[in-house]
N, C-alpha and C positions, 0 to 999 in steps of 0.2 A: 555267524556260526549258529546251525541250528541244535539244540538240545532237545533229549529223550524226555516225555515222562516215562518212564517205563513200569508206572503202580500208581494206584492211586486207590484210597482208601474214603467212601462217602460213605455221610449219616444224617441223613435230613427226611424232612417228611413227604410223602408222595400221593395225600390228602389233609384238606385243610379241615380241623375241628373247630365247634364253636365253643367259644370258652366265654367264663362272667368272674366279674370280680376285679378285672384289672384294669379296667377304664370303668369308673363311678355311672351307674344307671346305664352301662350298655352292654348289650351281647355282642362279641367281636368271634369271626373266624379267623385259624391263625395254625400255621405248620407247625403243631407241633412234634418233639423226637418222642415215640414211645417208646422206644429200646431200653432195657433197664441200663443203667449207666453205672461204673464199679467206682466207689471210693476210695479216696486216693488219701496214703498213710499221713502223706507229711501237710497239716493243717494248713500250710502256707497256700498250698493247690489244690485244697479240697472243695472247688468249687463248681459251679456247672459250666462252665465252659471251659475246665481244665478237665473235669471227666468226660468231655466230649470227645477232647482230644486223646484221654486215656483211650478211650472205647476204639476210636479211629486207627490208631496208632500200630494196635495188636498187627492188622493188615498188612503192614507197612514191613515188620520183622524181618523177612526171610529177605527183603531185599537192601533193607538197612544195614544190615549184618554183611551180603556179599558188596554193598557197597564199600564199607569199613574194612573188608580184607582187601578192596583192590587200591583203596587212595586211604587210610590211617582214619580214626573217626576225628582228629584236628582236622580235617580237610573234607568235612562233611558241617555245612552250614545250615541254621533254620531262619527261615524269613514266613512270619505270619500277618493276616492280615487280622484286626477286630477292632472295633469298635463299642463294645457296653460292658469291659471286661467288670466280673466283682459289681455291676450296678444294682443289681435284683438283689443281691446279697445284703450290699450295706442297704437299701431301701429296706429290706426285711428285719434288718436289725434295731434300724432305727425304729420303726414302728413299735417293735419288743420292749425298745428300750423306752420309750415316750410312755406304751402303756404302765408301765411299772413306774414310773416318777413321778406319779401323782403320790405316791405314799412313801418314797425315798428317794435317793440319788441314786441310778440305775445304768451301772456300767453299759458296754458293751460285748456280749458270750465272747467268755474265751475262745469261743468254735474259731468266731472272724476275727480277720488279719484286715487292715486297711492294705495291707500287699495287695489284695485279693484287687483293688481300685486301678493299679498298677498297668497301664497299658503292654508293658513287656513282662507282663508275669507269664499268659501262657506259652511266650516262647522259651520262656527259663524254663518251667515245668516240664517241656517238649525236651528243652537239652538234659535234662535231667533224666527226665523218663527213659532217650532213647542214648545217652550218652556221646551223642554227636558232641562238638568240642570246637566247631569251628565259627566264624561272627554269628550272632544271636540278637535276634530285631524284630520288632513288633512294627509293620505300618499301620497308621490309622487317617484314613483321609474318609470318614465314612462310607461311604457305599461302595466308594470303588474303592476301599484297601484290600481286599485280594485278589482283586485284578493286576493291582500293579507289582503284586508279590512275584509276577511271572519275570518281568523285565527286571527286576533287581538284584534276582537269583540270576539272574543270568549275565547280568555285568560282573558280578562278583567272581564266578567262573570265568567269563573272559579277562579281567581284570587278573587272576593266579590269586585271589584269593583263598580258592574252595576249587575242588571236581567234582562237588556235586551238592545240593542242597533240598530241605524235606523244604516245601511248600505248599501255602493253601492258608484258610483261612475258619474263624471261629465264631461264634455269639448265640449266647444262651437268651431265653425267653428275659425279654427286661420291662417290668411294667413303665418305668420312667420315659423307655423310648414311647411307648403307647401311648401314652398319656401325651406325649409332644408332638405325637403324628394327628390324636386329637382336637392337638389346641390346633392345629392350620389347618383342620377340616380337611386332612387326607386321607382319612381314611373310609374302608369302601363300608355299606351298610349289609354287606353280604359279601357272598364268596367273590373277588375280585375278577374283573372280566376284561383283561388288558386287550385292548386294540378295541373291543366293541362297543358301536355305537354310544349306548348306554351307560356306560364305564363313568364309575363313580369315585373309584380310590383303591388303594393297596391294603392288604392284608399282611403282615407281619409273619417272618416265621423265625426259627432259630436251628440252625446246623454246625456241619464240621464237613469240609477234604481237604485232605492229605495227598500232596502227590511227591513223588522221587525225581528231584530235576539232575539229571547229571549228562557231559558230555557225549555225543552221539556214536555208538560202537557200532564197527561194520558185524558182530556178529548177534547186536539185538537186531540191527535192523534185519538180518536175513529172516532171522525168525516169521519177521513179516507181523507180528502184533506192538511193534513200539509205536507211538502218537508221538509228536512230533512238536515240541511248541516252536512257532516259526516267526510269529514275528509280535509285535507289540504298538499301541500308538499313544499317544498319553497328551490332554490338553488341559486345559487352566483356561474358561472363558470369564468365569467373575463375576456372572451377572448380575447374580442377587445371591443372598445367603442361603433361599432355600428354593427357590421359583428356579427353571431351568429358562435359559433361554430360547426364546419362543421359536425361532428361524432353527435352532439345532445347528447354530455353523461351531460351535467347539464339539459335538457330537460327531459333527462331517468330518472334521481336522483329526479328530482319534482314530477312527473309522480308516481314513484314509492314509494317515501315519503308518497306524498297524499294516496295512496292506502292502505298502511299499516297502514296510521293514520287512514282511513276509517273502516280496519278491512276485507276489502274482497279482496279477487283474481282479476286478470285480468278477468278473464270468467266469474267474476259475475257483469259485465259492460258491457251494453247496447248502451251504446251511446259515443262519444267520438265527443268533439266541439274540435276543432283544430286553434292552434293558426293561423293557415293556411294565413298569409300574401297577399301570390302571389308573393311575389319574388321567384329567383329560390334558393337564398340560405333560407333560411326558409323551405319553402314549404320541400325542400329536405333532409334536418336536421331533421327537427322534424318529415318525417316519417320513417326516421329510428329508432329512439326510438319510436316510436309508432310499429311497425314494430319488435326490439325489444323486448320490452314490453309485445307486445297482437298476437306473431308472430303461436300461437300454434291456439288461438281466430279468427283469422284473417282465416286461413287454413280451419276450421271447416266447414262442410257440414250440420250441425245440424242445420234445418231450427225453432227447437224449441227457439235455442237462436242466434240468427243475433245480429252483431253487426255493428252500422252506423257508420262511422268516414266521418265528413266533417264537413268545414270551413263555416263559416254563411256572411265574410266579402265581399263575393258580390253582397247581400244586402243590408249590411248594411255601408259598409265601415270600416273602420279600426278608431275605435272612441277614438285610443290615452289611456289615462287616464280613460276613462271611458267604453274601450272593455270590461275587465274583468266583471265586473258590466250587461254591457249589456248583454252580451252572457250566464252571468251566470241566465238573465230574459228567455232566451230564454230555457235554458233548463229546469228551471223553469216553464214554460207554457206546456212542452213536457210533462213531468212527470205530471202536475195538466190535463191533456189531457187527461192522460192514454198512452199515447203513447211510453214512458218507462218508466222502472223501478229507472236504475242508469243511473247517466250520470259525464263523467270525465270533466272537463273547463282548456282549457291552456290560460294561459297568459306568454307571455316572451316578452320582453324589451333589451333594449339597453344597453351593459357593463354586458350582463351575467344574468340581474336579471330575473328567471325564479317561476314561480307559477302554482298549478294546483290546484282545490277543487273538490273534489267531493258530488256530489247532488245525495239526493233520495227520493223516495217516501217509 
């Protein structure tokens, strides 16, 4: 069964600034969101990666609302992806709190809630905000948890759980993460150069999308602007906890899952977003199975059908939790552009967990 996105709502950055202060003695570039972001009443979700998805969400309205009049908002489910939810927050408090306990015992501000720590908080926030009503789930498999948000929203539908679910994924600036991409010497000493020669390490960003997954109607498709999510591949190779593995065969296995859940060949793919990090082990992993994979596609002189393969993260940075989600906006815009047809999305994570969806128009 293939389902619509039929909206989709992004907020990430589409240049990388250099920021100091949050990795000790270094200057780091890093996606940040400039957009002012609105605060949110109730203290429990007053935080940035709940106002991300405030910000996000406004987008979404007109189609939330006629989703809610055709299936009840019980029958409208949220599946989000994140990973650093509340990390920056309580790291900010603590430090508040430390400095002040040299001369007393120093709570922690009434502002923070330990909810905020809470891996399913911004999807509560989310039901709350938008009053949908139907299961409410947070994944977090690091890098690839909103990639996998695609395939889950979508069993749930086919399962008669839901007709339709808001998807996508979140995470706000976290120095904690920085600091850990630090200690394994990942990250890059300038703006990140995924695929190239030189490529030294990733750069960090922080975002938000939002899409509308709901069952495929003969009269959005007529419209001729509905995307298409089509298929999904999901792998578990284990290799190490944070090193990918070197050959890229759970990259290949994802890659190649999603395809065949898709229903099409490599050569009938247009576009390929690459998990493209900027490290040199990533970067050179995964285009072996791509490489693999599209190795007949790739070779082809047929100027009728090109195929792009590149990394979007430096742009946008490497948004954790909330890549998959994003880049799957991005291809999303390509395809409502006209500017391809099909397009493949990796996500891969730390300890093996690998993802890929395919999008179409």
């Amino acid at each position: 069964m293939k389902v619509a996105l039929s909206c989709c709502s992004a907020l990430f950055a589409d240049e990388l600034v250099r920021i100091e202060g949050d990795v000790p003695g270094r200057a780091l570039y890093f996606g940040r969101v400039t957009e002012p972001l609105p605060e949110i009443a109730d203290p429990e979700f007053n935080f940035r990666s709940c106002q991300l998805l405030a910000w996000a969400v406004e987008d979404l309205r007109p189609q939330l609302e006629a989703a809610f009049a055709r299936y009840g908002s019980e029958r409208v489910a949220i599946v989000l992806g994140a990973s650093n939810t509340g990390v920056d927050e309580a790291e900010n408090n603590i430090d508040q709190a430390l400095d002040r306990s040299a001369e007393a015992p120093a709570p922690f501000p009434a502002a923070f809630r330990f909810s905020m720590l809470e891996l399913g908080s911004p999807s509560a926030y989310l039901a709350q905000a938008t009053g949908a009503k139907g299961p409410c789930y947070t994944i977090s498999t690091a890098c690839s948890s909103s990639a996998k948000v695609f395939p889950a929203a979508r069993r749930l539908i086919e399962a008669g759980f839901c007709d339709a679910a808001i998807v996508g994924g979140v995470d706000g600036r976290c120095r904690f993460a920085m600091n850990g991409f630090h200690a394994l010497g990942a990250l890059s000493q300038g703006i990140c150069r995924p695929l190239a020669d030189d490529r030294d390490g990733i750069c960090l960003g922080e975002g938000v999308a939002l899409f509308l997954m709901e069952r495929a109607a003969d009269d959005r498709v007529a419209e001729g602007r509905t995307v298409f999510f089509a298929g999904a591949g999901e792998s578990s190779d284990a290799y190490h906890a944070t090193a990918p593995e070197p050959e890229g065969r759970g990259a290949e296995a994802a890659m190649r899952a999603a395809l065949e859940d898709a229903g099409c060949a490599p050569d009938a793919v247009d576009y390929v977003n690459l998990h493209g990090t900027g490290t040199p082990a990533n970067d050179a992993m995964e285009m072996k199975a791509v490489c693999r994979l599209f190795g007949e596609t790739l070779r082809q002189d047929d100027a009728s059908h090109p195929l792009t393969v590149e990394s979007t993260k430096s742009r946008t940075g490497h948004c954790l939790g909330a890549a998959g989600a994003v880049e799957a906006a991005i291809c999303w815009r390509k395809i409502r552009a006209g500017e391809i047809h099909r397009a493949l999305s990796n996500s891969f994570a730390f300890g093996g967990s690998n993802a890929s969806i395919v999008l179409e128009g």
